[in-house]
KOLBAMAR-343177 format. One line per 10 residues: number of its first residue (from 1); their letters; for each residue x, y negated, z of N, C-alpha, C. Coordinates in nm, 2 decimals. Layout:
N
NUM	a	X:Y:Z:X:Y:Z:X:Y:Z | ...
// end
This chain:
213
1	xxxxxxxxxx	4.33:1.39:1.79:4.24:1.45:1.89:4.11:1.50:1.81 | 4.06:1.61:1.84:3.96:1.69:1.77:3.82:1.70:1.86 | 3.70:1.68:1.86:3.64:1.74:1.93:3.50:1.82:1.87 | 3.49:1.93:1.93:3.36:2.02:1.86:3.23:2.03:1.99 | 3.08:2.02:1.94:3.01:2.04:2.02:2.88:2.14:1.99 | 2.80:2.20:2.10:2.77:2.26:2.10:2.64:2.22:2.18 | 2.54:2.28:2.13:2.41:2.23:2.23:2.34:2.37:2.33 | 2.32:2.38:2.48:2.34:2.48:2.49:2.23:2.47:2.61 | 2.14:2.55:2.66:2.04:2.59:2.79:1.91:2.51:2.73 | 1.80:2.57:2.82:1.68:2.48:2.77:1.67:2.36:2.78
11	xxxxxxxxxx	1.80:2.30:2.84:1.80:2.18:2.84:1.87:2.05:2.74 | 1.91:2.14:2.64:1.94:2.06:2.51:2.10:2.00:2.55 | 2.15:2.07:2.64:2.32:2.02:2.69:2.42:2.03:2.56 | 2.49:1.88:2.54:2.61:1.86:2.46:2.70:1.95:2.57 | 2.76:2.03:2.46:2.92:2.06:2.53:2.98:2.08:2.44 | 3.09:2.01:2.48:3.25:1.98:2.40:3.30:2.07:2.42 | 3.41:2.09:2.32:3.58:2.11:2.34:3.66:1.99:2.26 | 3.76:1.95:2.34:3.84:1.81:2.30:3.97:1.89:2.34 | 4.04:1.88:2.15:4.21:1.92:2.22:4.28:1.84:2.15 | 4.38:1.88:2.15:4.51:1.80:2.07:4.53:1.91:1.95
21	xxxxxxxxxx	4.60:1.84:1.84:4.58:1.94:1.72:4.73:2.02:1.70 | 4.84:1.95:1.78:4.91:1.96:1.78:5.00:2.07:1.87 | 4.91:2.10:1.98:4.94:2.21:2.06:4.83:2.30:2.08 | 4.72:2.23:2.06:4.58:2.29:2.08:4.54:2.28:2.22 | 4.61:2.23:2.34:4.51:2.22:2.47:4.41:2.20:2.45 | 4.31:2.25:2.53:4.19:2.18:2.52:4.09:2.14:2.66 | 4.02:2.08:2.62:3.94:2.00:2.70:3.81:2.07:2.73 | 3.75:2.18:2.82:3.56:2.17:2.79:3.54:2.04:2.88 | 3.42:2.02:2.82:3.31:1.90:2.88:3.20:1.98:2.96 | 3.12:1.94:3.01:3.01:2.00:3.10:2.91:2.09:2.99
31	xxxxxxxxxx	3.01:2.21:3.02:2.97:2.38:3.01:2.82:2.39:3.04 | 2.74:2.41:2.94:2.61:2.45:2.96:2.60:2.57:2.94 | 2.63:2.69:2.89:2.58:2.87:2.81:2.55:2.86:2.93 | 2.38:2.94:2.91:2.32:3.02:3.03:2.28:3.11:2.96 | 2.37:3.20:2.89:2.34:3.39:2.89:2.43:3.37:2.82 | 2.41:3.56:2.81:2.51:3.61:2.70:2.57:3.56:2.54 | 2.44:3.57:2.48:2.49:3.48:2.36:2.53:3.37:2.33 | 2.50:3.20:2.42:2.60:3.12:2.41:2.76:3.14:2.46 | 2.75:3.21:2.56:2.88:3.27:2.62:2.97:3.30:2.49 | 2.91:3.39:2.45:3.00:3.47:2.33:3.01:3.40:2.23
41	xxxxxxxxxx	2.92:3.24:2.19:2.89:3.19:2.09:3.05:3.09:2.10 | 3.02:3.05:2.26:3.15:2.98:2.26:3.28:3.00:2.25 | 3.27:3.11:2.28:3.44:3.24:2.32:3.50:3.22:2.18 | 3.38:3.24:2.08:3.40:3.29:1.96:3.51:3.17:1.87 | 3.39:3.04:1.92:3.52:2.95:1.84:3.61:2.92:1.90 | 3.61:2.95:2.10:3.77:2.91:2.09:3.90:3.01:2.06 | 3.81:3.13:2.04:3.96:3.22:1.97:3.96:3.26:1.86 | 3.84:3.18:1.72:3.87:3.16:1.65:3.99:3.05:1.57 | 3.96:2.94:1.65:4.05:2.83:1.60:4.19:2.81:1.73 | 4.20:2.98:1.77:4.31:3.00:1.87:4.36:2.88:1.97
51	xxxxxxxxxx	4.24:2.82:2.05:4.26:2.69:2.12:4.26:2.77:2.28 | 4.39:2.69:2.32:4.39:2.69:2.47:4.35:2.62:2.58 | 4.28:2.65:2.67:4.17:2.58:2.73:4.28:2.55:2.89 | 4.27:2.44:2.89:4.37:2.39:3.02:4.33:2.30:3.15 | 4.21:2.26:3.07:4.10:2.16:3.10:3.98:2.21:3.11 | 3.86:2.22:3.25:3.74:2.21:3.24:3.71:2.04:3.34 | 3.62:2.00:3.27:3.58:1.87:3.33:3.38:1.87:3.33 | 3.35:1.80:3.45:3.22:1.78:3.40:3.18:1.68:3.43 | 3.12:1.59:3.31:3.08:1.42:3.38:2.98:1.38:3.47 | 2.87:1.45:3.55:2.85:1.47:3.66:2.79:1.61:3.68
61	xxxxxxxxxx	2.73:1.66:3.78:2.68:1.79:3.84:2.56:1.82:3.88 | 2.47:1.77:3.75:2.35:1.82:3.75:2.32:1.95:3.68 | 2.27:2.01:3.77:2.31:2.18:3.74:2.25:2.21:3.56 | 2.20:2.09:3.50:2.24:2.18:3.34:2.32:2.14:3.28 | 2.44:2.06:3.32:2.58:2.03:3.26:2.72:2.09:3.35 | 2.65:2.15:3.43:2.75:2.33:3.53:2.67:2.44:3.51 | 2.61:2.49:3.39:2.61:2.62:3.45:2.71:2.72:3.37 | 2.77:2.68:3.27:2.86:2.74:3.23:2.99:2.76:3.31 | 3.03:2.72:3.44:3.15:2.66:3.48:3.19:2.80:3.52 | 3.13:2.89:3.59:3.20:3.02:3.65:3.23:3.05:3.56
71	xxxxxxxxxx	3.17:3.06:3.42:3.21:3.13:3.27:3.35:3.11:3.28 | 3.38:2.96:3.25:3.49:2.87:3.19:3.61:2.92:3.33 | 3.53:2.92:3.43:3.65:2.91:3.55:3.69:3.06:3.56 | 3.66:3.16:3.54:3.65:3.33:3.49:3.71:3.38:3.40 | 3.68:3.28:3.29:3.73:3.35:3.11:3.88:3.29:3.10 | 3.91:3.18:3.21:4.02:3.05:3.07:4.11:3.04:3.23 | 4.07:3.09:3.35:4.13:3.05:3.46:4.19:2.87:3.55 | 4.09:2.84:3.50:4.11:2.61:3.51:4.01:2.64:3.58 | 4.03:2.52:3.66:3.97:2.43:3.79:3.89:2.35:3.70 | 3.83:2.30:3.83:3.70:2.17:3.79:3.76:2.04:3.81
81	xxxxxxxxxx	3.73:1.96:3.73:3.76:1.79:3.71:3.67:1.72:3.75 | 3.67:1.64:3.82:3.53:1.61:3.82:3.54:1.50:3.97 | 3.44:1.35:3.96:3.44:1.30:4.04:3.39:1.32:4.20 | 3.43:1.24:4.29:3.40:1.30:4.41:3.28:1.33:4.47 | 3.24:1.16:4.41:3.15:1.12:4.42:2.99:1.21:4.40 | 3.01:1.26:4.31:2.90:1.43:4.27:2.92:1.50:4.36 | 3.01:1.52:4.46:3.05:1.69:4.53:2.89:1.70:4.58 | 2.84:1.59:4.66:2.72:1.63:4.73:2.63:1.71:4.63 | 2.57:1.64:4.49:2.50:1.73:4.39:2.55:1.87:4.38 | 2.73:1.89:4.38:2.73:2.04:4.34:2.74:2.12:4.47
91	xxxxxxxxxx	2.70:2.07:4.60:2.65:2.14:4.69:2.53:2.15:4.70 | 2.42:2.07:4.60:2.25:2.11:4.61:2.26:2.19:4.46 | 2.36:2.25:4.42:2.29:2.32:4.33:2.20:2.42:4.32 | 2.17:2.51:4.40:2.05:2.58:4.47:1.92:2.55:4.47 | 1.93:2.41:4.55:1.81:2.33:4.53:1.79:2.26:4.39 | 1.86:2.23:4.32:1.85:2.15:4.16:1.77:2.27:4.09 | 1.84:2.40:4.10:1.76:2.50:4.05:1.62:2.49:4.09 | 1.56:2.52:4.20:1.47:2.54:4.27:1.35:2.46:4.26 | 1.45:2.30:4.20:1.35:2.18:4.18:1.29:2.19:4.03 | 1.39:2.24:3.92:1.31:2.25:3.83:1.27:2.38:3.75
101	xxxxxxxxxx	1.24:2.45:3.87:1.19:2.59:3.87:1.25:2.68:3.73 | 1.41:2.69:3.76:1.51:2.80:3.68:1.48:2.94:3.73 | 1.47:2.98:3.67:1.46:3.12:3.68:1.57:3.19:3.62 | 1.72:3.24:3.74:1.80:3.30:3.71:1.93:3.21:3.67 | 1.90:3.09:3.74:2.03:3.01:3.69:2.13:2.98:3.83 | 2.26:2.96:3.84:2.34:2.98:3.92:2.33:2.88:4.00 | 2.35:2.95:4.16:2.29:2.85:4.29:2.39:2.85:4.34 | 2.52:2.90:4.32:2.62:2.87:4.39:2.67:2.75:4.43 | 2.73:2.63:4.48:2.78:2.53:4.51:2.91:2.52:4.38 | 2.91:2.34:4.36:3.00:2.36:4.26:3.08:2.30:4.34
111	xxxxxxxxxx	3.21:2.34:4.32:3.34:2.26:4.38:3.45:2.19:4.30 | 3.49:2.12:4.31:3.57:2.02:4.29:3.69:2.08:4.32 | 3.77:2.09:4.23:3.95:2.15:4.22:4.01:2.00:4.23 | 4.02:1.96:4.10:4.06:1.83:4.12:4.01:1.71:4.09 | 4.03:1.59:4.15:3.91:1.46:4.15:3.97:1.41:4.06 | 3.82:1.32:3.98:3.86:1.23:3.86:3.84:1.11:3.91 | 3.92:1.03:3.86:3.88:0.91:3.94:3.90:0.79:3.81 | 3.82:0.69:3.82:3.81:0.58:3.69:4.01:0.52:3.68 | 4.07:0.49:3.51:4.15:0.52:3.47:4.21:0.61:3.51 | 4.19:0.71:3.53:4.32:0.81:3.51:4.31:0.85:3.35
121	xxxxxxxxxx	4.44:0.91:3.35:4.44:0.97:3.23:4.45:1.11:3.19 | 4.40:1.23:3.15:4.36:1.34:3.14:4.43:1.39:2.99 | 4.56:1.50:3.07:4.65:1.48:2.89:4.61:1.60:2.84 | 4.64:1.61:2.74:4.62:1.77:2.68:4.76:1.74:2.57 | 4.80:1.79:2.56:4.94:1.78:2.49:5.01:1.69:2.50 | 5.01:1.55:2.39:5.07:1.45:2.34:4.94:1.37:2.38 | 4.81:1.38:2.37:4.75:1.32:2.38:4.67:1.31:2.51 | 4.59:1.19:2.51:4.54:1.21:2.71:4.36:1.15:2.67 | 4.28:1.12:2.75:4.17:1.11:2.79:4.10:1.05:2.88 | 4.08:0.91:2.86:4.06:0.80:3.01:3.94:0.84:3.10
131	xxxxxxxxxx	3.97:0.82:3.17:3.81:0.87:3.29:3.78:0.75:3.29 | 3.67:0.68:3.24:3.58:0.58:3.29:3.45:0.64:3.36 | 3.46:0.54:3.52:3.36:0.56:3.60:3.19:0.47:3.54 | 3.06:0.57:3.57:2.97:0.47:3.47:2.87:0.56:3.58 | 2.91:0.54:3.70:2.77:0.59:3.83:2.61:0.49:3.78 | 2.52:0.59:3.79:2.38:0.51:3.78:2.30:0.64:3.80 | 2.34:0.72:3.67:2.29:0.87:3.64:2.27:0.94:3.75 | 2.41:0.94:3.82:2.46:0.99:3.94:2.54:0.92:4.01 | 2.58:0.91:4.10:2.70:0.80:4.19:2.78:0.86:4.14 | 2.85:0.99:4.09:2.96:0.99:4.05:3.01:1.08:3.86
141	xxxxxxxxxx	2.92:0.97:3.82:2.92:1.04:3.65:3.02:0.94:3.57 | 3.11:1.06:3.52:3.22:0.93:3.46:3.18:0.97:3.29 | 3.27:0.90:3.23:3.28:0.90:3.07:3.45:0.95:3.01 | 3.46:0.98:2.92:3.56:1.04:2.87:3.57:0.98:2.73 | 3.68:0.91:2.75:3.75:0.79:2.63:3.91:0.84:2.57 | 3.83:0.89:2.42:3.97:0.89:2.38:4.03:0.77:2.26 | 4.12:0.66:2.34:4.16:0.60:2.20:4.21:0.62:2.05 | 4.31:0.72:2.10:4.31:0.78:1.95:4.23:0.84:1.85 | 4.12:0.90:1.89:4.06:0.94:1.84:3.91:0.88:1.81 | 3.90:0.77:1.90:3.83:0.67:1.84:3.67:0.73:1.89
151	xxxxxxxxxx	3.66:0.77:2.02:3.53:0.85:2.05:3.57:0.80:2.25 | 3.37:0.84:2.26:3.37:0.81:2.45:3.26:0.95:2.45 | 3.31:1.03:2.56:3.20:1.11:2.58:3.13:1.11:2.74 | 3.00:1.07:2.69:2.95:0.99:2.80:2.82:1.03:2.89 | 2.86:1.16:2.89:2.73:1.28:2.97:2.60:1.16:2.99 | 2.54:1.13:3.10:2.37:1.12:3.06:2.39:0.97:3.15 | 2.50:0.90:3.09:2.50:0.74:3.12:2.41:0.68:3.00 | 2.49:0.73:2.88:2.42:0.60:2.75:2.41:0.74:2.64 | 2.25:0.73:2.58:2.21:0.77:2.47:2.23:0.71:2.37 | 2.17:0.80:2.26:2.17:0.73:2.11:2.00:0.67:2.14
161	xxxxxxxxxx	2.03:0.50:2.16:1.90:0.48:2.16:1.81:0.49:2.32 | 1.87:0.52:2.46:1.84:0.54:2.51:1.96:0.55:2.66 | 1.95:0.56:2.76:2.03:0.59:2.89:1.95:0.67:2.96 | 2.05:0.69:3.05:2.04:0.83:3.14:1.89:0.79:3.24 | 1.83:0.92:3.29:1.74:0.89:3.40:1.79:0.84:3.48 | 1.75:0.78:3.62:1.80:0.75:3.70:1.64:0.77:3.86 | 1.57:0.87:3.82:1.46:0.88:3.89:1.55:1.03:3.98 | 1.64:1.10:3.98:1.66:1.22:4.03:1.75:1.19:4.14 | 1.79:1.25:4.20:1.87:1.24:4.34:2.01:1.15:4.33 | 2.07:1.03:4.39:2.17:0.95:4.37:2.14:0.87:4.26
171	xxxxxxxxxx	2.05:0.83:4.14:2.04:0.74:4.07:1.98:0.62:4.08 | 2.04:0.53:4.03:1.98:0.40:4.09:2.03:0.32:3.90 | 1.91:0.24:3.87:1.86:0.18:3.71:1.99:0.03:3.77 | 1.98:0.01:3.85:2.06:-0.17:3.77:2.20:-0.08:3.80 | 2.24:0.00:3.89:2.38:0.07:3.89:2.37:0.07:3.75 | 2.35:0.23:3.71:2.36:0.27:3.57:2.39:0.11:3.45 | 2.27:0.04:3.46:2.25:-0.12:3.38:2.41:-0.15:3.36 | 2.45:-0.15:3.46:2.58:-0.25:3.55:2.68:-0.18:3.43 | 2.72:-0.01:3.47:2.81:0.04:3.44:2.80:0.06:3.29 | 2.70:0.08:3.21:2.70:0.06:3.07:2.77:-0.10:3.01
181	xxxxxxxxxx	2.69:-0.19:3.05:2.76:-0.26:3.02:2.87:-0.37:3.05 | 2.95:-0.29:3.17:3.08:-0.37:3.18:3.15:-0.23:3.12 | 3.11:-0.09:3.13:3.23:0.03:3.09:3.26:0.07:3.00 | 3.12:0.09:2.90:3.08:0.09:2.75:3.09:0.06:2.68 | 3.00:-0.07:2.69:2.94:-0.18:2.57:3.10:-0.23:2.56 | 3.17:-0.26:2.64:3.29:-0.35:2.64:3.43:-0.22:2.51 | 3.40:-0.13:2.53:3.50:-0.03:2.42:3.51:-0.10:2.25 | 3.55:-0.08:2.18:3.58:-0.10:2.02:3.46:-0.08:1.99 | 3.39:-0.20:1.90:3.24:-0.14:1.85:3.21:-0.05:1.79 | 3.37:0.04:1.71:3.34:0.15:1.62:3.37:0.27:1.71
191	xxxxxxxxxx	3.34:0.24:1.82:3.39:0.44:1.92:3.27:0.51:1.93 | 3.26:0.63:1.87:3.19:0.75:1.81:3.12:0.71:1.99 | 2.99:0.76:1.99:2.96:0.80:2.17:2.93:0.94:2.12 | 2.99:1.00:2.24:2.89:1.18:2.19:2.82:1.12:2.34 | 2.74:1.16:2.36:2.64:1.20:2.46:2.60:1.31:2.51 | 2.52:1.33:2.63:2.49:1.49:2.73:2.39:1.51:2.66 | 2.32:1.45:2.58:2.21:1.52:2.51:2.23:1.44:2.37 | 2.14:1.51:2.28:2.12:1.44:2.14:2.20:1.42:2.09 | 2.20:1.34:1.95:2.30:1.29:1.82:2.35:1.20:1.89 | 2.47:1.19:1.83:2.61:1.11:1.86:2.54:0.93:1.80
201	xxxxxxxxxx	2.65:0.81:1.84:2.61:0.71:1.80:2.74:0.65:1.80 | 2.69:0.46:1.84:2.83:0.48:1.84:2.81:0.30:1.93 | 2.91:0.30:2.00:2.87:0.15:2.07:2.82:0.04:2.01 | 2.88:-0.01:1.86:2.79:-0.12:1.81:2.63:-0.09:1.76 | 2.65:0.05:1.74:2.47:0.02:1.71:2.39:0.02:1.84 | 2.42:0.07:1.94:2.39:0.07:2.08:2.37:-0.09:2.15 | 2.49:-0.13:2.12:2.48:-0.33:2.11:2.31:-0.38:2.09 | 2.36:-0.33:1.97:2.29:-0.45:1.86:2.11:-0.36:1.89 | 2.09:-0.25:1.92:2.00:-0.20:1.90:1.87:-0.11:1.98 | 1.95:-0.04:2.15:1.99:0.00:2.23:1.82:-0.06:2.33
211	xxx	1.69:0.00:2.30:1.64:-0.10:2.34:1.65:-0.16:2.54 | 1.67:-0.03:2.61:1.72:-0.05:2.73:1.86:-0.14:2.78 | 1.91:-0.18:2.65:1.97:-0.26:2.68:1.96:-0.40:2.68
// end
């Protein structure tokens, strides 16, 4: 399993692609490009390293980890992944804009094609992708666990060094608390975290070091 990322909107958004190397499915993660040049920045590597996009997912639906999604759902023709639990956030995305005064970013409602729900498994070829549920951020923000590949990708539950807000609409601090460490902290000490923002880490130094934890 491969994954490439990309940092994208004024909001400093991780976004992945996670595929199998073997067939090339691929996975996006919560699509940030807001204009033309990330758009095209993205396009570029997936039809440079000729990857098929079969998968859009987003770990929850605060509108700067969707605003890529009409791109992705437009360019590559895939539905949205995504827990149910968010639908209400991707029906205020109008107002999420509004609240942190975006100028020209997409107010549409995000919808849900199909629901993620904690263990399932999300395949891309030979290989699959566990949905761990880790609500706090949002009541419905999951994580994305690949064992083979020895990585959790864990939108704006657990930082390097730090966890998700929990002051914005649906967040609640001892949720979040809860779900890091029965969903996280409990993975192989050595699993890469990529995160919804910032440098990658990795659960043991998070352990041992993590001061909100």
């Amino acid at each position: 399993m491969r994954i490439h990322s990309f940092e994208f909107n004024l909001f400093g958004v991780n976004t992945y692609l996670i595929w199998d190397e073997s067939t090339l499915q691929t996975a996006v993660v919560d699509p940030g490009m807001s204009n033309r040049g990330e758009c095209e920045e993205f396009s570029r590597f997936i039809s440079d390293n000729r990857l098929d996009i079969t998968r859009l997912i987003d770990t929850h639906l605060h509108i700067d980890h969707t605003m890529g999604n009409e791109y992705v759902e437009e360019q590559y023709h895939v539905g949205l992944t995504a827990h149910r639990a968010d639908a209400p956030l991707g029906e205020m995305r109008a107002a999420q804009a509004r609240a942190f005064r975006l100028q020209g970013a997409p107010e549409t409602p995000v919808r849900i094609d199909i629901e993620a729900n904690g263990g399932d498994r999300i395949y891309l070829g030979e290989q699959w992708l566990e949905v761990i549920e880790v609500p706090g951020h949002s009541p419905g923000s999951i994580a994305l666990y690949s064992p083979a590949g020895g990585f959790v990708v864990t939108g704006d539950a657990l930082f390097n060094g730090s966890i998700g807000r929990t002051d914005l609409a649906g967040g609640d601090h001892a949720t979040l608390i809860r779900s890091i460490r029965s969903a996280l902290l409990t993975l192989p000490p050595d699993t890469i975290v990529y995160p919804g923002h910032g440098p990658s880490t990795t659960i043991a130094r998070e352990q041992r070091s993590n001061p909100f934890l």
